[in-house]
C-alpha positions, -999 to +999 in steps of 0.1 A: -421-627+664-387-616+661-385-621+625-416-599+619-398-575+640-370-574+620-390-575+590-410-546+598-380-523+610-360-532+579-397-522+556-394-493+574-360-484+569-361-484+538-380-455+538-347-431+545-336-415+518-310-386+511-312-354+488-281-346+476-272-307+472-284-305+435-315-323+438-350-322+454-372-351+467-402-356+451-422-381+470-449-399+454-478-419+473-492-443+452-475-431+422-492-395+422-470-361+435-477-359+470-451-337+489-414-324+480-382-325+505-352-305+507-315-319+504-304-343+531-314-370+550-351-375+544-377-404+552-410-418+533-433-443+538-418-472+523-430-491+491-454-492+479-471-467+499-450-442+489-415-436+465-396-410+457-378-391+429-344-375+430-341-350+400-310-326+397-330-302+400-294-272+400-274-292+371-267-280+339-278-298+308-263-295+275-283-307+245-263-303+206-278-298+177-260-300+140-231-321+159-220-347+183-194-342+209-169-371+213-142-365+236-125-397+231-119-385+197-114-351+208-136-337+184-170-333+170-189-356+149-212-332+118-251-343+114-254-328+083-294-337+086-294-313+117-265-294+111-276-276+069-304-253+071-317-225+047-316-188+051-337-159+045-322-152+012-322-191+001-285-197+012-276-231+026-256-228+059-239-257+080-243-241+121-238-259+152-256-255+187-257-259+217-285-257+243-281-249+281-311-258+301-325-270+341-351-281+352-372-254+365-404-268+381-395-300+390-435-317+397-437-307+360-405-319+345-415-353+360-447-357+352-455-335+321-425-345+300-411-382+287-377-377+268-370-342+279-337-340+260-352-349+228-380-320+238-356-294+244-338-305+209-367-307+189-383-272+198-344-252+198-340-269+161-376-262+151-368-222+166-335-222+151-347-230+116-375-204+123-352-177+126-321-187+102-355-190+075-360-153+081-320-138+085-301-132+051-266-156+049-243-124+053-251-114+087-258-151+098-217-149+094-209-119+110-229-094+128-263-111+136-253-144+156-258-129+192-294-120+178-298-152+162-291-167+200-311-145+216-341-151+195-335-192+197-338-188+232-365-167+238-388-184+212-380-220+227-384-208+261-418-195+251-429-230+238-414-250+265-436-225+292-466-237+268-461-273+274-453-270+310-427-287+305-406-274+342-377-265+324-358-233+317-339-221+291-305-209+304-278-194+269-276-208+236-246-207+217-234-207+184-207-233+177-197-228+144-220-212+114-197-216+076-214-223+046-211-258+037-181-274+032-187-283-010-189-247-013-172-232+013-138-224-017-165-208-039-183-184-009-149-174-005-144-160-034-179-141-035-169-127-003-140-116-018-155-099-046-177-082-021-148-070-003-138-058-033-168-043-044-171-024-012-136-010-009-144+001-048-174+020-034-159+035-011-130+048-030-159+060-057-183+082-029-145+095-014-138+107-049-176+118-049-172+136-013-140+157-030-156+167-063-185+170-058-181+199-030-152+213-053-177+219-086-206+234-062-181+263-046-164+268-088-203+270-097-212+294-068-180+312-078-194+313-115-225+326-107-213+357-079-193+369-110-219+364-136-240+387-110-214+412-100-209+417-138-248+419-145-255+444-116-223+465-128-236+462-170-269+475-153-251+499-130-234+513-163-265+512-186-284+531-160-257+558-158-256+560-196-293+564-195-291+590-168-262+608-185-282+607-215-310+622-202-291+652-186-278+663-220-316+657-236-327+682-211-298+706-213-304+706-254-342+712-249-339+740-225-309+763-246-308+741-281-278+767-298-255+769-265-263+727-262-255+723-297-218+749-295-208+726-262-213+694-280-194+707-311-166+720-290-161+687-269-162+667-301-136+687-318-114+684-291-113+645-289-112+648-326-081+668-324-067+651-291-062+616-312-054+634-345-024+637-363-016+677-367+011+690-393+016+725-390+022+740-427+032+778-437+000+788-453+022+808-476+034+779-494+017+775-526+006+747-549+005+720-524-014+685-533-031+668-506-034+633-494-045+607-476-018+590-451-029+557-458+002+539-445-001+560-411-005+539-378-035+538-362-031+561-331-034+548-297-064+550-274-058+565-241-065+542-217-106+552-202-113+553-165-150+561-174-170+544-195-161+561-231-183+572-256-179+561-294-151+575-308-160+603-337-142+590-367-114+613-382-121+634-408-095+624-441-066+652-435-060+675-459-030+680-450+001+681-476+024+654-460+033+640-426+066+644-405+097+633-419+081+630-456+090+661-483+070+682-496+053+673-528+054+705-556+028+706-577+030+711-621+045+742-623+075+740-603+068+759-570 
């Protein structure tokens, strides 16, 4: 009697159970969920009525994809079979990552998933591939990789809420994205050149920038001047005109007075750029001729537009300054 005591106090014993802080006690009755329990000391119905489940329900999990962490080596072991992957613009590029995940809903972690590490690495490498396919090689390098962890997350989040699979996404980060090592000498060097390239363009639009504005302001120079000097030829032409016209009507209304002004004026600028010798008219026998080897008199500088010069009559006059007299056959 004792011994069945005994025996059913110990049976029922080993029904307590304790949650540690980072888990959550799933009890099972009869191998289906039945109710969950809270960290600390915690008691069931003992086997095989019921059982329970202990998942660390707060921990975080790291899964790696492209690489294996061995810290006895102090180093990472490459999967190249994970690790190569092709771009958008049909690059191969060698990238490392990790995934940071909990279990979220821990009924469905349990029962909805077997293998939930090889889950999570399956969909983030399917996800990752997705979008590395669709981002060109140059900004997998630089700029992009916090969108490229962004959209690995969020896409294998989305799938993992489709298979109900109780666990969430927490970061996913980028170890190390390079091109791959058996050409890694070679992408250097195209980089190069497009450093090059690129510090050559920009040189080329400065020079552009500094030219360019220099040969518009000389051509909007160009072209005020050419119009100043049209508006002042048409300024002048219509002054002419009007001039013109002034005189016209002056001849038409007293023709003989018109015609004695217009004599008298051109006489005078005759006579103003003229060469004059004065002779004594009581000298006889004198032969004229032409001064042929006279200079060309100067024209006074015009503050008006001038009018065309009359040209000078051929003097008749017997000689010049400073040359003699020339007597004629006879003597005198």
């Amino acid at each position: 009697m004792l011994l069945a005591l005994g025996a059913v106090a110990l049976w029922l014993a080993s029904g307590l159970y304790r949650v540690q802080p980072d888990e959550l006690g799933v009890v099972l009755r009869f191998g289906a969920y039945d109710y969950r329990t809270q960290p600390g000391l915690n008691w069931h119905l003992p086997w095989p009525i019921e059982s329970v489940e202990l998942p660390k329900v707060t921990r975080i999990n790291r899964t790696e994809i492209g690489y294996r962490s061995d810290p006895r080596r102090q180093g990472n072991a490459d999967v190249p079979a994970e690790s190569l992957m092709l771009t958008g613009d049909e690059n191969i590029i060698d990238i490392n990552v990790s995934i940071f995940w909990k279990i979220d809903n821990a009924v469905d972690y349990l029962f909805n998933v077997r293998g939930p590490d090889a889950l999570v690495k399956a969909v983030a490498e399917s996800s990752l591939r997705e979008v590395i396919g669709r981002t060109p090689i140059q900004p997998a390098l630089t700029q992009a990789r916090a969108q490229i962890e962004t959209d690995v997350m969020k896409q294998t989040q989305e799938i993992m809420h489709r298979y109900k699979a109780g666990i969430e996404i927490t970061q996913v980060q980028l170890q190390k994205v390079d091109p791959p090592a058996a050409v890694v000498e070679s992408f250097r060097d195209v980089q190069r050149a497009n450093t090059d390239a690129e510090r050559m363009r920009n040189e080329a639009e400065s020079y552009r920038n500094d030219i360019v504005p220099r040969a518009r302001g000389d051509a909007a120079r160009l072209i005020a001047e050419a119009q100043g000097e049209k508006q002042a030829a048409i300024a002048l032409a219509t002054g002419e005109a009007q001039r013109f016209d002034s005189v016209l009507k002056a001849y038409q209304a007293a023709k003989d007075v018109t015609l004695k002004r217009m004599y008298i004026d051109t006489m005078r600028d005759i006579m103003t750029h003229a060469h004059t010798l004065v002779v004594d008219d009581r000298l006889k026998g004198l032969v004229p001729f032409l001064p042929l080897n006279a200079p060309e008199p100067k024209a006074a500088p015009a503050t008006t537009p001038a009018r065309p010069a009359a040209r000078p009559p051929a003097q008749s006059v017997l000689s010049q300054p400073g040359q003699p007299v020339q007597p004629t056959d006879n003597g005198q």
